[in-house]
N, C-alpha and C positions, 0 to 999 in steps of 0.2 A: 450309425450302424458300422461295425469291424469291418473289413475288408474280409471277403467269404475265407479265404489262406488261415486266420486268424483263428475262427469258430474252431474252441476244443469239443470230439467227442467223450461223451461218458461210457467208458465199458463198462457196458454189465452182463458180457460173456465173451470171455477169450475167442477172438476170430477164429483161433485154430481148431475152437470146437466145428465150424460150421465145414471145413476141410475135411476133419476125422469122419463127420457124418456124410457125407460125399461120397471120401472113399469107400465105406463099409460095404456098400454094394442094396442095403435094405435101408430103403426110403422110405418112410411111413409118409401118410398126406401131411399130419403137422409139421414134419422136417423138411419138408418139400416148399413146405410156404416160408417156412424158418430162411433155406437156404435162398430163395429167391430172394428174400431182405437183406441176407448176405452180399450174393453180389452186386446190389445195388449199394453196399458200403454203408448197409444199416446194419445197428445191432441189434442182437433181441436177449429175452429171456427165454432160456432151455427150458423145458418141462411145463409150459402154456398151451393152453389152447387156445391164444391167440397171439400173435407177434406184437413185443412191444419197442415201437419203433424211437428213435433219437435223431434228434438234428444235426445232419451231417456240414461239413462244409458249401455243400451243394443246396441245403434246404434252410438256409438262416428266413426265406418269406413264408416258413410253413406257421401257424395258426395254433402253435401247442406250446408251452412253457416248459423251455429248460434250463434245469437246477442252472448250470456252466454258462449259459448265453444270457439267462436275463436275471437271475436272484439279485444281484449287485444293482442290476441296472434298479429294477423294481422299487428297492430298497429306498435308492437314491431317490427316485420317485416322492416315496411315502415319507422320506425323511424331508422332503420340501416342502410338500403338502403339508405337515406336523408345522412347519417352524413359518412358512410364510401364508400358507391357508387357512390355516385353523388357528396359531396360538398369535402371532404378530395381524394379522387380520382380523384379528377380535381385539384388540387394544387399546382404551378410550384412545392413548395419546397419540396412536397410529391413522391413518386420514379414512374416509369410508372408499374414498376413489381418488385418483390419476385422472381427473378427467382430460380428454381432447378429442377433438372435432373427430368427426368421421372420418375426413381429407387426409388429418392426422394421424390419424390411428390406422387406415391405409398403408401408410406410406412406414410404418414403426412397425406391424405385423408382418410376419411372410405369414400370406395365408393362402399362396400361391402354392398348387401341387403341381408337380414334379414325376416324369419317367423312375428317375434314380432313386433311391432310400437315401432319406438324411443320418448323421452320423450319430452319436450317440450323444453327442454336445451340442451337437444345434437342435434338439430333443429335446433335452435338460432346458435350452435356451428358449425354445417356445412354450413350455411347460412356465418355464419363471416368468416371459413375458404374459402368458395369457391369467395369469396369479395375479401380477403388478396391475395389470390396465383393465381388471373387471371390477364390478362393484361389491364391495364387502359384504355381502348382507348379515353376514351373521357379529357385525359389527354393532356393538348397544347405540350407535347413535343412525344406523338403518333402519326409522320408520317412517318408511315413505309407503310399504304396501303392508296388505294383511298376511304377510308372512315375511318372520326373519329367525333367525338366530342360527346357531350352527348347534342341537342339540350332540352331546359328546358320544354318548350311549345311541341314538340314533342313527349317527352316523358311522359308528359300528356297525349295526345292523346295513345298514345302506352297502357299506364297502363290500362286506360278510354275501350280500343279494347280488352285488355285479359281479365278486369272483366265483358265485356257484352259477350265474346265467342260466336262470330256470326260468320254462314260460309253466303257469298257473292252468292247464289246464284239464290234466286227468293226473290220480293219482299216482299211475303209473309211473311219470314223469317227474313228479314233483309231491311225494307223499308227504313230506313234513309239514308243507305251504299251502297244502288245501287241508289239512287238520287245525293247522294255524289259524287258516284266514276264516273256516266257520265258530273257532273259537274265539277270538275279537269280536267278530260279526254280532255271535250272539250275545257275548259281554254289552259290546254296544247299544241292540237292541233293549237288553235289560235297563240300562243306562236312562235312555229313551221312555222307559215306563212300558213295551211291549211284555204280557202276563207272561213267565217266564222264559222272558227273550225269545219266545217263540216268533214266527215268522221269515223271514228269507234277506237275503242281501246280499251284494258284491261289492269285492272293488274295484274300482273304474280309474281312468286317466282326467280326473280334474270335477270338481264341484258343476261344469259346463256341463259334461257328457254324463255326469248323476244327474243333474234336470233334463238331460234327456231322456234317459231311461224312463221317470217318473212319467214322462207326456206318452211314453210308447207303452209303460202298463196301462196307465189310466186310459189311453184310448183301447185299447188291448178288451179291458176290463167292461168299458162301456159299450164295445162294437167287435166281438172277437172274432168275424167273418172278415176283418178288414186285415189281419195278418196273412192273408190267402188270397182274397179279393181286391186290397188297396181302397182307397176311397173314391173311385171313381164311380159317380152314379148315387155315392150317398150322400145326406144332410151332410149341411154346412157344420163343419166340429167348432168350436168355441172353447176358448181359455181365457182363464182370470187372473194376472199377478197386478201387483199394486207399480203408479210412477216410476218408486224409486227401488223397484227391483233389481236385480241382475238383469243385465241385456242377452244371458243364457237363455232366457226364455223364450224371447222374440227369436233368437237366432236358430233356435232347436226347433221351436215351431215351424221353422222353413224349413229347414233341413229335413224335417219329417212329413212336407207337403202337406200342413194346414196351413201355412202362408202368414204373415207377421200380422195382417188385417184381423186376422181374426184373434188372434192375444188382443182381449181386451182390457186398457190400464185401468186402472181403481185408483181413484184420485186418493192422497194422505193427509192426513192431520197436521198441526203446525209441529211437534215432534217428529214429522216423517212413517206416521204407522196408516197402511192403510183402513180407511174407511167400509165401514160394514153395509152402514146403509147404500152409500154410493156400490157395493159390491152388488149388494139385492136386488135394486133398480138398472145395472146390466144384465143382471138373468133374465128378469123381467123383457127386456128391451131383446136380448138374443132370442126369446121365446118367441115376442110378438114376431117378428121379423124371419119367421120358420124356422132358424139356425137350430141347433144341441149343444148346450152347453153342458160339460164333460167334467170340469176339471177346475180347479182354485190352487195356484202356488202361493203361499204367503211365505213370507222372510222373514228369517229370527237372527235379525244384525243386518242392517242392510249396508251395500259396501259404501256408501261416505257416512251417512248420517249414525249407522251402527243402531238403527229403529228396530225391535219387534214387534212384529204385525201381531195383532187381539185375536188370540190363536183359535179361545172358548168361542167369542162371536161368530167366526168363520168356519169354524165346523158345526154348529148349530144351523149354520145355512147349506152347507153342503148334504147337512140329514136332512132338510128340507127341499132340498131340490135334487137327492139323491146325484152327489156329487161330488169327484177325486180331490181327495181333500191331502195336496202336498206340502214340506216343509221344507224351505230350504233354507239349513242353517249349518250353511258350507263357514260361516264365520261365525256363528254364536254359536254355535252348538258344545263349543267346549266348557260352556257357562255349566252344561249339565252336570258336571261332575264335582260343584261347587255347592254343597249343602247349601251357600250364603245367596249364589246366583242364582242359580235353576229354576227360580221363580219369574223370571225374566219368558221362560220359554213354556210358561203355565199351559196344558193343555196340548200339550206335542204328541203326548199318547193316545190321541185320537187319531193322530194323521194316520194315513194309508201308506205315505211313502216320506222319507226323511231323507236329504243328504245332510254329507257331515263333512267337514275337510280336518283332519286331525293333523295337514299340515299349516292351519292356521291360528286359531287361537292356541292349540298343544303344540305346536312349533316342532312336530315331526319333520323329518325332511321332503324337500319335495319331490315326486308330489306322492299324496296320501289321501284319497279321498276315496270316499263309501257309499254306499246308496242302498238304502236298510227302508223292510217291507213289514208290514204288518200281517201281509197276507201270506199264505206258501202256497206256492204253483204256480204264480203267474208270473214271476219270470223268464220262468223251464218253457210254460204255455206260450206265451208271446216269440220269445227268441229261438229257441230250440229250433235244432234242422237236423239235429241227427245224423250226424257226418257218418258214414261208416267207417271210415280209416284211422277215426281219434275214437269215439265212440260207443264201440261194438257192446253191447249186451252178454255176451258170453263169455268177456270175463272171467277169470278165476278168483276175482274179490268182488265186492258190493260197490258194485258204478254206480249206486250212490251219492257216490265221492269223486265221480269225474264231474265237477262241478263246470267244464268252461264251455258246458253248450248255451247254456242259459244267461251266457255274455254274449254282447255283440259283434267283441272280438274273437282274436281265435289266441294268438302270441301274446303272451301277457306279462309282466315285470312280476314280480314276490313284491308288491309296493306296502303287505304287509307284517314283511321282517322285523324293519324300524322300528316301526309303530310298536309291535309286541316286543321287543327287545328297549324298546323308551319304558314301555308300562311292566314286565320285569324289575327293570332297574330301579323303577320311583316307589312301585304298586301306585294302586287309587287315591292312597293319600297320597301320594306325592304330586299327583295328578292335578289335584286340589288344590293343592297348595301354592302352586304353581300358575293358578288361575286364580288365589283372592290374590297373588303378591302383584298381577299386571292391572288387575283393577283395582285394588288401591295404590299401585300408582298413574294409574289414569285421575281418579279422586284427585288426589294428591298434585298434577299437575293440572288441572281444574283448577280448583280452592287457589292457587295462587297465581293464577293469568287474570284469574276478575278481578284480584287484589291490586295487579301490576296496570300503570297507564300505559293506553295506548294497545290494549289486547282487548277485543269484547268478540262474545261469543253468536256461533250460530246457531247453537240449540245450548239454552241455560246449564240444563242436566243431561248431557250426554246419559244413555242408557249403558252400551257396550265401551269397550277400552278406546274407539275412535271419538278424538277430541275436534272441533272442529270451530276455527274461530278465525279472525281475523287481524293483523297487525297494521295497527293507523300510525306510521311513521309520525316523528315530531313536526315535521312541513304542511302535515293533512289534518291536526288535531286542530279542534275548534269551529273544522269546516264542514260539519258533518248535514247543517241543513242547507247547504251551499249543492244548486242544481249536478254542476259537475262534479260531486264529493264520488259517486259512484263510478263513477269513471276513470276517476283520479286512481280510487283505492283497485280498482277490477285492475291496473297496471303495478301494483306493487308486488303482489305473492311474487309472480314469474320473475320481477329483478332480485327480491331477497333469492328464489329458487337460486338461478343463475350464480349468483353471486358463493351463495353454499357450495353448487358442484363444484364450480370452479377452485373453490378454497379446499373441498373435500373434508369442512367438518362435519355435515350430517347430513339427510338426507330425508325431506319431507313434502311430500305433494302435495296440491293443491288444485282445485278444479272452482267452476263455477257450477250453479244448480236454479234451474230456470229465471227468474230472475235477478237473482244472487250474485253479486261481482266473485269475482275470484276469492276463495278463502283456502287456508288451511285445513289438511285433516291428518292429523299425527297420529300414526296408529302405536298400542301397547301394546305386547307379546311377549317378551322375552323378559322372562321374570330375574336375568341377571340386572336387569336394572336397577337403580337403589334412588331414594330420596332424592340425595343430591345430585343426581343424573337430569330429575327432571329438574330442579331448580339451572343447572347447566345449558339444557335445551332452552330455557324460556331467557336463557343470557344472551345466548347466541340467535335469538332472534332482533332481541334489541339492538344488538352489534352488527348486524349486517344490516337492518333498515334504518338504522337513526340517522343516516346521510341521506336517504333517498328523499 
């Protein structure tokens, strides 16, 4: 930061105007407020009805951008971000991370604050450092989670959202971003199969807090004295997602005081889809037992295996037991817009409530994620409190368009700029396209791991772009009906892992899954990848464990 002596003002009215009005003897109230900016050695503009003030030497800590104090700086910002965040951070032959220890990275960070303002170069300097020492993800060899890439056109839109810093929630405030967000919304919806995208939806901060909402309509829906009442005094509430759902479920269910006991799992098929009859035979069981069973979340892509759940059986029991038939297809759901995929998620247009994360499989930036209704009104009905100071009904337009009572929050991001400024830039075909290119090369890196020794898989045909197998070093091969083989291999992902960060060629996780040793799960997204990208991936796994 300058030293304050430094900071140039801009004139944009000769001081000696603010004198001549002084002396003249006839002060009107605007030149009165004019000249009090005056003596404080601010300048304005003549003929306003409001003073527009500049940053004096006295105010380099004030909260407003000026052309003279930060254009340069800014620039220099954006021109770093261009060349080490975005273009050299994306570069096969550039590493995905720097990794080092925590201890290390301590001691290499100032992440220490300070009384004083830093200068404008050691700014520059933690700016480059914290460029260097984070993990690339929008690098083609970042698939370690269900979300990467740097989309280009996206993150236009992203930058375009933080320098307008609009909260979403009365038109008032943010007229372009609440016309925006019900037009995606119901794009989406249509997407989804809702009869002319009719019905309701937001967006929300993360596919976790859209399974929230869904447990707070559907109980809403099943018991609507409980938005006013609470559940104190009434039946025990019951929920139904499968194993290997998202842990959003259980966790939301506590959060919202039905308690994690009562999410009940649904055991899954050797694919990972849960089971219908084992679904039917808990209703059953919650019924005996006096509970009210409310609600079924099923998964379309589950997060390791990438399974969707028998969408048709599960709502055929929920008309049967008169029951919240949710989807969460915070990671498949971009399958939808895939003439060739969409078959994967047969039957979604039954659901009552859908998430969607458009910053995962569409590689929007993050985050971007929706929570899209079949029904209209019970969001407004459920959340609504009718603030009067955001609120008011007498308006001089249609508050039909003050959309952010019927969220949970109140401050909200535009998390829908990107997203509409991605699908601008591609349209739906490009959408598409975009989506057969990452699963055929998930196929593609398929077809040739069964062919290669020493790769075998944990589900034959992966359904979604997560591949998920295991690497049997040349030390472990032959030893597979040998008592310790499972033992042996449950310690290899983490040393290939290890061995990767450290080296900084790629970046793919690995977990275990109930009795499962540790495997792999490489996730697809980011349809810059090419053919030989994956044949490159499936090298570099032989090169880091052919020692172990």
């Amino acid at each position: 930061m300058p030293a304050n002596g430094e900071l140039r003002d801009i004139l944009v009215e000769d001081q000696q105007h603010h004198q001549d009005v002084s002396s003249s003897g006839t002060v009107s109230e605007d030149e009165e407020v004019c000249n009090k900016f005056a003596r404080n050695n601010v300048t304005v503009l003549k003929n306003q009805n409001y003073p527009v003030q500049e940053i004096t030497s006295e105010q380099w800590y004030c909260s407003l951008p000026n052309r003279s104090q930060h254009e340069n700086f800014i620039r220099d910002c954006v021109n770093m971000f261009l060349d080490k965040a975005i273009f050299k951070a994306t570069t096969r032959s550039n590493k995905v991370l720097e990794y080092r220890s925590p201890e290390e990275m301590q001691k290499i960070l100032d992440l220490e604050l300070s009384n004083e303002p830093a200068s404008r170069d050691k700014l520059m300097q933690l700016l480059d450092d914290t460029i260097k020492y984070s993990v690339k993800t929008g690098h083609p060899y970042f698939v370690n989670q269900l979300f990467s890439s740097v989309d280009p056109f996206g993150l236009v839109g992203q930058w375009l959202g933080d320098a307008l810093n609009p909260s979403v929630y009365t038109y008032e405030v943010s007229p372009v971003f609440t016309l925006m967000e019900e037009t995606v919304l119901r794009e989406m919806r249509k997407i989804v199969g809702y009869e002319d995208g009719r019905g309701d939806g937001i967006f929300c901060p993360g596919g976790s807090v859209a399974n929230g909402y869904a447990i707070s309509c559907a109980r809403y829906w099943f018991m609507p004295e409980i938005k006013d009442k609470g559940i104190h005094g009434l039946p025990r509430l019951v929920l139904y997602t499968s194993e290997d759902a998202h842990y959003s479920v259980k966790k939301m269910a506590s959060f919202l005081g039905l308690g994690m006991d009562n999410v009940y799992l649904i055991k899954t098929d050797s694919k990972g889809k849960m089971c219908p009859q084992h679904l039917e035979s808990e209703i059953k069981r919650a019924l005996d037992e006096g509970a009210a069973p409310f609600m079924v979340s099923v998964t379309a892509g589950t997060t390791v295996l990438g399974a969707f759940d028998p969408i048709p059986e599960v709502a055929d029991l929920c008309n049967k037991y008169k029951l919240w038939l949710h989807v969460d297809a915070a990671w498949g759901g971009g399958a939808l817009v895939s003439k060739k995929y969409r078959h994967l998620l047969r039957g979604i247009e039954r659901a009552d409530s859908v998430t969607w994360n458009p910053h995962k499989l569409l590689t929007a930036p993050q985050q971007c994620s929706t929570f899209l209704l079949r029904h209209e009104g019970i969001l407004s009905a459920c959340h609504s409190t009718s603030a009067s100071y955001l609120f008011q009904k007498d308006k001089f337009y249609d508050t039909k368009y003050d959309t952010g009572d019927k969220h949970v929050q109140c401050g909200r991001r535009a998390d829908v700029l990107k997203f509409w400024f991605m699908w601008k830039a591609k349209g739906t075909n490009g959408l598409e396209e975009h989506i057969n290119k990452v699963f055929d090369n998930s196929e593609y890196f398929t077809a040739n791991i069964k062919r290669r020794n020493g790769f075998k898989m944990v589900l034959d045909t992966p359904e979604c772009t997560n591949v998920c197998f295991w690497y049997i070093p040349p030390s472990l091969r032959g030893q597979e009906n040998e008592e310790s083989f499972n033992d042996k291999l449950h310690k290899v992902a983490p040393k290939i892992k290890e061995k990767m960060m450290k080296e900084g060629t790629m970046m793919v996780t690995y977990q275990p899954q109930r009795d499962l040793p540790n495997f792999f799960r490489i996730v697809f997204q980011n349809s810059g990848l090419e053919r030989s990208d994956m044949l490159h991936l499936i090298s570099e796994f032989e090169r880091l464990g052919k020692d172990l």
